[in-house]
N, C-alpha and C positions, 0 to 999 in steps of 0.2 A: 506603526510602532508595535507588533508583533510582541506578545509577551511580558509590556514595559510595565514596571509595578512601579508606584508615584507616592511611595510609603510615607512623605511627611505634607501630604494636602491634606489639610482640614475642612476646611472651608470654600466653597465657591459658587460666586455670583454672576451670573446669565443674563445681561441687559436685555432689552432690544431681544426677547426669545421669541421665535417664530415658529410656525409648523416645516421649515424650510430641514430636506432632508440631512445635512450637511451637519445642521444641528440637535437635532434629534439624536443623531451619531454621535456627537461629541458629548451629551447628556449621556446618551449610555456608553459610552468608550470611560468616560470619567467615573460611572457608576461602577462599572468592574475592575476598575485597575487603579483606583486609589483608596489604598486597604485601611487609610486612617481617616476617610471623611467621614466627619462628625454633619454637615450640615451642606444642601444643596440649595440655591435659591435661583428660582428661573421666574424672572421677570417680564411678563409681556411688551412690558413700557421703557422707551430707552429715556433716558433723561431723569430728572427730579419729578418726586411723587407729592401726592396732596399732603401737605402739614408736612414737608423735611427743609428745612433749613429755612432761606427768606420766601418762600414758599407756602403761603397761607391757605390758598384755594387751586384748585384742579387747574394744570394751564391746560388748552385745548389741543388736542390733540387731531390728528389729519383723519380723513377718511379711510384712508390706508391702514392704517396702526388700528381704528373699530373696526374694519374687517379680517381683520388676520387676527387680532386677539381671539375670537371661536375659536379659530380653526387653531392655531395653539395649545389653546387650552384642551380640545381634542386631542390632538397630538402627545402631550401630555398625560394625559387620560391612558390612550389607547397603548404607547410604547415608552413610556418611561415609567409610570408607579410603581407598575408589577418587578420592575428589577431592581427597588429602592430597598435596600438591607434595611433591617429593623432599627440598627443602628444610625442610619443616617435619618436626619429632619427632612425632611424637603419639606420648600416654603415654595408653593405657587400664587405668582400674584398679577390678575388681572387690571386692564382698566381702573380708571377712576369713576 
């Protein structure tokens, strides 16, 4: 989508975020061409977080999901902050 501007996104939240290049892209494809985000949240953890809803304590999470959250949060790090407008929040949120 070549050029495509997404002028009334405010808002948007990233489950399940991984270092996987696919998404990395779509963090910065979103980052440049939606001229009204107020607030980006990329989440390493797909599912319910510690204390949200009937959810009191951390549920367990796979081996899988603690090793990709680093690298993520690298990912992260490395090619997504530096192209975050001053405008926009980003919320990065690891592990439990």
């Amino acid at each position: 989508m070549p050029d495509s501007r997404h002028g009334n996104l405010q808002s948007v939240k990233i489950f399940g975020f991984s270092s996987a290049k696919c998404l990395v892209e779509l963090a910065c494809y979103i980052l440049k061409n939606a001229v009204s985000l107020e607030c980006l949240t990329l989440d390493t953890i797909y599912g319910p977080r510690c204390g949200q809803g009937k959810y009191k304590y951390c549920l367990p999470n796979g081996n899988g999901v603690l090793m990709e959250a680093p690298r993520a949060l690298s990912a992260i790090r490395t090619y997504i902050e530096n192209k975050v407008p001053f405008t926009v929040n980003l919320t990065v949120l690891g592990p439990c």
